[in-house]
N, CA, C and O of each residue as an XYZ file, in Angstrom:
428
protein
N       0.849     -1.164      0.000
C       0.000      0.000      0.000
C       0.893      1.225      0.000
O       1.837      1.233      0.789
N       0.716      2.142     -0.710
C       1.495      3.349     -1.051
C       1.098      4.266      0.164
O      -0.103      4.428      0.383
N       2.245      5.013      1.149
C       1.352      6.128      2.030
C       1.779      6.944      1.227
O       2.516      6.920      0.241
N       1.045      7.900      1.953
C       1.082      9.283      1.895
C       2.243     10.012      2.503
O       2.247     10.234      3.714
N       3.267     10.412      1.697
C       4.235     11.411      2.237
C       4.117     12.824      1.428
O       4.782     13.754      1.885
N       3.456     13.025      0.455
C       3.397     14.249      0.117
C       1.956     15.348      0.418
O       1.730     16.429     -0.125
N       1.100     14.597      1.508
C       0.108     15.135      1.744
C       0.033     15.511      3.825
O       0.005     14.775      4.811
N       0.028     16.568      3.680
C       0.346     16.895      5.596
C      -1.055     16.559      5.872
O      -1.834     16.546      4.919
N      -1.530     16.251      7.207
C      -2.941     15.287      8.084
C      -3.792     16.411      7.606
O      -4.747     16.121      6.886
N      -3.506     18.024      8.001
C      -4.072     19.009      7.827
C      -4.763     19.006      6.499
O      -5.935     19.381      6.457
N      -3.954     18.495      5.060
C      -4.327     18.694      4.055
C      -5.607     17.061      3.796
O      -6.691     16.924      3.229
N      -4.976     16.429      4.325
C      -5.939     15.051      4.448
C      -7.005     15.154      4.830
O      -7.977     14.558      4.366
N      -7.007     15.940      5.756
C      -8.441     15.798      6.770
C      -9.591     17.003      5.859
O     -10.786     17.053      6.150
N      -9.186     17.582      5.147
C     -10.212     18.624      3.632
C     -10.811     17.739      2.932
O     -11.733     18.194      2.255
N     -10.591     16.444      2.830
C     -10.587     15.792      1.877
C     -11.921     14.640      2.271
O     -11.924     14.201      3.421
N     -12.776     14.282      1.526
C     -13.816     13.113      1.749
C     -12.984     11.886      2.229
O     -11.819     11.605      1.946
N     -13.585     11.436      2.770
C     -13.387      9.889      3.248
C     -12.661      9.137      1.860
O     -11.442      9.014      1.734
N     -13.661      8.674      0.874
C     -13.537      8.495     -0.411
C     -12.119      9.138     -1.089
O     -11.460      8.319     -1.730
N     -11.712     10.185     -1.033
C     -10.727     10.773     -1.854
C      -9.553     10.457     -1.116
O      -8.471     10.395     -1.700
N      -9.684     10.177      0.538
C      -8.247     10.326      1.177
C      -8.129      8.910      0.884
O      -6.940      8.644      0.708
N      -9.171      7.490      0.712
C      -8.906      6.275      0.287
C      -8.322      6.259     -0.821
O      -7.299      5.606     -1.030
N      -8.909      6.986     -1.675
C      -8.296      7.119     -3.065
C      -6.301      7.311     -2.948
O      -5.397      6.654     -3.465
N      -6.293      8.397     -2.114
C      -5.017      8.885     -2.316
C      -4.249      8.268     -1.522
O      -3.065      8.605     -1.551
N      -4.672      7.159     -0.551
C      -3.742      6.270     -0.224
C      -3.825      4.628     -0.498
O      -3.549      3.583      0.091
N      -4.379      5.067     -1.763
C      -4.261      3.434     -2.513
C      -5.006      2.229     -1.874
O      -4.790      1.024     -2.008
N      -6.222      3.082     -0.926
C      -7.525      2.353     -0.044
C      -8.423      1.480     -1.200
O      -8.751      0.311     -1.000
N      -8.756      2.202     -2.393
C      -9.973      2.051     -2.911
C     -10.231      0.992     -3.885
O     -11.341      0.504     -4.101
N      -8.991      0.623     -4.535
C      -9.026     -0.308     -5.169
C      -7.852     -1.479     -5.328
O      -6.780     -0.873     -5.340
N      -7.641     -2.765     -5.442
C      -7.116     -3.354     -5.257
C      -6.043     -3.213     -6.868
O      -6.152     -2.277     -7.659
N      -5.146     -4.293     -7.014
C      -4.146     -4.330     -7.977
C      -5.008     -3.698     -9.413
O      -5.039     -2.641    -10.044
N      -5.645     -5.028     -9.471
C      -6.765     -5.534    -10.732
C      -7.948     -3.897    -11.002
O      -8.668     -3.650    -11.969
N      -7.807     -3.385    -10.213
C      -8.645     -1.864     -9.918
C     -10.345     -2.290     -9.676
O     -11.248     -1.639    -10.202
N     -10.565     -3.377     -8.875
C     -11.658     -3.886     -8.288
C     -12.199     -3.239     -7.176
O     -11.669     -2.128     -7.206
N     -12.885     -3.281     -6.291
C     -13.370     -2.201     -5.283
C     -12.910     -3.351     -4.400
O     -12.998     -4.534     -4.728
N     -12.370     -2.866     -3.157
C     -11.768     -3.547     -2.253
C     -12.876     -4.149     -1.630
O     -13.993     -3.887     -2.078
N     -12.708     -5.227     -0.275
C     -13.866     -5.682      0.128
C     -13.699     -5.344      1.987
O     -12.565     -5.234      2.454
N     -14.574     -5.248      2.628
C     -14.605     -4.877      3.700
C     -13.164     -5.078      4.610
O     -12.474     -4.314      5.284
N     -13.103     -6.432      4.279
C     -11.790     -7.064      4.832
C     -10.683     -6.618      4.298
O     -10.056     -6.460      5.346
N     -10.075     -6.344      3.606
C      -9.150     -5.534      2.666
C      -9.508     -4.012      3.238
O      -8.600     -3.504      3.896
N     -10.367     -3.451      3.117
C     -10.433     -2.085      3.762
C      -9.567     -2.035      5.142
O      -8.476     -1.482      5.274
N     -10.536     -2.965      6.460
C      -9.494     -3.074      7.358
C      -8.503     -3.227      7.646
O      -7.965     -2.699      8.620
N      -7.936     -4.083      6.784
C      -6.564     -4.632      7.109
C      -5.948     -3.511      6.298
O      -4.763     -3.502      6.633
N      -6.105     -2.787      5.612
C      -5.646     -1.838      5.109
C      -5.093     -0.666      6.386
O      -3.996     -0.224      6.727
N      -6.578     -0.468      6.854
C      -6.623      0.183      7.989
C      -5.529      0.085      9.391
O      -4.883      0.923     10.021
N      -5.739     -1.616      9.499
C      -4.668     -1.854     10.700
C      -3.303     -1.527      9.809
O      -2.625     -0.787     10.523
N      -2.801     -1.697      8.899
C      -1.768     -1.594      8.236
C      -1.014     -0.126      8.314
O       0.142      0.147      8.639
N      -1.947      0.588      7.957
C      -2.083      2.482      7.823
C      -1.234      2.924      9.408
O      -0.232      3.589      9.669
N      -2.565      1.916     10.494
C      -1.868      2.662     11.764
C      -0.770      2.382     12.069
O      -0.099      3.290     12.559
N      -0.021      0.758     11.875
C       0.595      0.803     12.349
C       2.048      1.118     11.926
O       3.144      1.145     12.484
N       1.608      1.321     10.808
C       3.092      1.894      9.838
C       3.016      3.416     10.329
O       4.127      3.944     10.366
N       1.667      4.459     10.816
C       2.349      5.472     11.419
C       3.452      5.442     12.632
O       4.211      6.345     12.984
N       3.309      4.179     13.137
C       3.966      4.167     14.251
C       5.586      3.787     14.065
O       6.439      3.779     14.952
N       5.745      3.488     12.708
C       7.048      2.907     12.167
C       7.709      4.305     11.835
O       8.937      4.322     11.754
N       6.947      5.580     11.618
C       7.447      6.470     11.006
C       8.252      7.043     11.916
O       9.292      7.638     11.633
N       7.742      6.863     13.181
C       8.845      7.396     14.113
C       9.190      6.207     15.052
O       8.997      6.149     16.266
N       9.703      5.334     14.289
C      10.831      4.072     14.583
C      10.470      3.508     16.014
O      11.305      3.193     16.863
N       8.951      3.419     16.167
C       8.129      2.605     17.755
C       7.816      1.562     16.936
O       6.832      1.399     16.214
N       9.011      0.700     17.185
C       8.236     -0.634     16.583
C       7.572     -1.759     17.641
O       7.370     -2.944     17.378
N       7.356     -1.234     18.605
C       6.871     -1.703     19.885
C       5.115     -1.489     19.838
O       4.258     -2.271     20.249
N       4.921     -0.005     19.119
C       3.378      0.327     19.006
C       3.422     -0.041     18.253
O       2.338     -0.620     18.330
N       3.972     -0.450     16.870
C       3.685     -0.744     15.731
C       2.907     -1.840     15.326
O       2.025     -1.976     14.478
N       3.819     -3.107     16.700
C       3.270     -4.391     15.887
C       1.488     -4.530     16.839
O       0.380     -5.000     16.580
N       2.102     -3.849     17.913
C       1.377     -3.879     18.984
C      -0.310     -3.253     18.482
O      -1.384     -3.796     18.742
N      -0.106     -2.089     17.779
C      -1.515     -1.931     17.111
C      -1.569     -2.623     16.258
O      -2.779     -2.845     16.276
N      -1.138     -3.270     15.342
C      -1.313     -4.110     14.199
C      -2.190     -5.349     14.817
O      -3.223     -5.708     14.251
N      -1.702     -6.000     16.049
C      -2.344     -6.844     16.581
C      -3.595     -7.128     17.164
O      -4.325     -8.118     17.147
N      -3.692     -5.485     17.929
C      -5.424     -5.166     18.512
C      -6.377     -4.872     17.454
O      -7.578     -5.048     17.659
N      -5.856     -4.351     16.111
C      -6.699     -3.835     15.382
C      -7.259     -4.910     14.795
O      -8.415     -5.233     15.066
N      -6.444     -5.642     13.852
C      -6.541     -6.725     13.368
C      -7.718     -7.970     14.089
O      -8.068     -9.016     13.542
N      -8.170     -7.437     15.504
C      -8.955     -8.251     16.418
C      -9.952     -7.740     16.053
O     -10.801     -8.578     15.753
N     -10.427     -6.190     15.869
C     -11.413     -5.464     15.593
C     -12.698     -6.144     14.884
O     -13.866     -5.964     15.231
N     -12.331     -6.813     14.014
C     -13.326     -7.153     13.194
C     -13.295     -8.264     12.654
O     -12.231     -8.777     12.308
N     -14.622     -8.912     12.460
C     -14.557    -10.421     12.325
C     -13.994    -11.095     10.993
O     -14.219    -12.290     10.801
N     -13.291    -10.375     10.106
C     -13.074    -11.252      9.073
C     -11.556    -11.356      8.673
O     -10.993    -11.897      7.721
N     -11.076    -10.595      9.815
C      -9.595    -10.425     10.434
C      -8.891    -10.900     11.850
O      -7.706    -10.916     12.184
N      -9.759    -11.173     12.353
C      -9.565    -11.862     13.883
C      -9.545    -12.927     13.491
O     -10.200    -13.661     12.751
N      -7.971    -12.952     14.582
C      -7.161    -14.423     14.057
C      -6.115    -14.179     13.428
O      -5.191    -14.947     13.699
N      -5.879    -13.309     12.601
C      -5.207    -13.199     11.408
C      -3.442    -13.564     12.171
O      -2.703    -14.544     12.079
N      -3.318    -12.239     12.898
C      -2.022    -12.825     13.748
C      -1.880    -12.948     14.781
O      -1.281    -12.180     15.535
N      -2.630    -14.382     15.152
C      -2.303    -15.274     15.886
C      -1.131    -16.042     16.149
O      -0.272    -16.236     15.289
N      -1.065    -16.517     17.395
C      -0.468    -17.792     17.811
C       1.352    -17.311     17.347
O       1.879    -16.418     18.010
N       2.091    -17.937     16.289
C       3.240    -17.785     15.780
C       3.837    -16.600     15.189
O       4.978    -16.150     15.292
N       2.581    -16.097     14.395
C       2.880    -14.898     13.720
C       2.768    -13.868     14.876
O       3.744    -13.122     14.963
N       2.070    -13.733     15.514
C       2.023    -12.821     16.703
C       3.497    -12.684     17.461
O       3.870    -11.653     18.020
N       4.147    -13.725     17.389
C       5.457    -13.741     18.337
C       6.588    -13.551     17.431
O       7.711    -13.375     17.902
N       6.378    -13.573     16.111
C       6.998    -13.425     15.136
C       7.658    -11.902     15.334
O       8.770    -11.490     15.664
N       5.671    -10.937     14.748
C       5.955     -9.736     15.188
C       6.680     -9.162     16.653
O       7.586     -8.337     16.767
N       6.044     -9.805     17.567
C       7.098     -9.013     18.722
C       8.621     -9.552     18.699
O       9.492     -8.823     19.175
N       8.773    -10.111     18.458
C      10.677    -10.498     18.618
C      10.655     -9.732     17.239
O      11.702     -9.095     17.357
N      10.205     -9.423     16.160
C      10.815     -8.435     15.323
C      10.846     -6.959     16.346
O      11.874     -6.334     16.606
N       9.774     -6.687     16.718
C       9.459     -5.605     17.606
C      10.620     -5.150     18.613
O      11.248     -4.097     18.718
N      10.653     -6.323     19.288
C      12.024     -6.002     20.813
C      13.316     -5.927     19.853
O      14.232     -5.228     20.286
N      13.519     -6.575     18.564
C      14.708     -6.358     18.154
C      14.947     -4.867     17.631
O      16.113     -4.689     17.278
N      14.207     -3.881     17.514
C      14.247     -2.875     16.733
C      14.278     -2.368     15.749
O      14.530     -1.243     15.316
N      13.837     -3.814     15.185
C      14.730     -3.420     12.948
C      13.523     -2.768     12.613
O      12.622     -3.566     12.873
N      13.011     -1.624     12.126
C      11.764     -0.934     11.988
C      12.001     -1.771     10.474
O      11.278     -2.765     10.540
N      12.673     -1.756      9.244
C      12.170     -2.529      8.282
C      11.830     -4.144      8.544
O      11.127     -4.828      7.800
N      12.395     -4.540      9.601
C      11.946     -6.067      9.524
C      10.278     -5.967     10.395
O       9.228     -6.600     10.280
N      10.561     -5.265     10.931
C       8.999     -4.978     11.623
C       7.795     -4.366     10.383
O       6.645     -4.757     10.584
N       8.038     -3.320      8.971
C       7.329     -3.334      8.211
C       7.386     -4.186      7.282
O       6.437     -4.210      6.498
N       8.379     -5.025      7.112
C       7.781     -6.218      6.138
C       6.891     -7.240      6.901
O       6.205     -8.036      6.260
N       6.890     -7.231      8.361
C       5.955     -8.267      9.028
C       4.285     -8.057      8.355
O       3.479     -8.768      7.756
N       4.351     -6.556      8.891
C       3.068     -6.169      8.686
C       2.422     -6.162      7.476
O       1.299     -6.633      7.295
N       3.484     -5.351      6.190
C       2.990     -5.534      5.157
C       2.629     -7.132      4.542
O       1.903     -7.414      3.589
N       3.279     -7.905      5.298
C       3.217     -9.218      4.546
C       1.411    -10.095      4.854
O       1.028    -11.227      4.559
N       0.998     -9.428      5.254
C       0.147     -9.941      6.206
C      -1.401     -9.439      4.620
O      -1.557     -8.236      4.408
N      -2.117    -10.276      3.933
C      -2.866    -10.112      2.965
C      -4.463    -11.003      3.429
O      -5.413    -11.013      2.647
């Protein structure tokens, strides 16, 4: 998922729901299909917790990735059990890229 680095929150938050999905590559999948609820979220847990990568907390990072990901039923579960411990020993180690390929890897 592409973020947003050329748009400040200030300039985001002018913007419809719809358009700020748009501009962070929310709205449609590869194929340019309309994403599906589940894909929205996990999009979502993805979004937060890569803000938290931006300033190198890879401790909140995986850590919201994990509660969010509980949020809703067609994502709960998702990282469970192995992958869950995966993310935190990436987490306590500090590698903020080995901690965003955890997350991104996660479909």
């Amino acid at each position: 998922m592409a973020r947003s680095e050329t748009f400040s929150d200030e300039e985001l938050a002018l913007l419809t729901k719809a358009e700020r999905d748009g501009l962070l590559g929310v709205t449609d999948d590869a194929a340019g299909e309309p994403l599906t609820e589940r894909q929205r979220h996990l999009a979502w847990c993805k979004e937060r917790a890569l803000e938290y990568l931006d300033r190198d907390d890879c401790r909140n990072a995986v850590a919201s990735f994990l509660s969010d990901v509980q949020k809703h039923p067609s994502t709960a579960g998702l990282a469970g059990g192995g992958l869950a411990i995966i993310g935190m020993r990436e987490a306590c180690s500090g590698d903020v890229q080995a901690v965003e390929r955890w997350i991104e890897g996660f479909n």
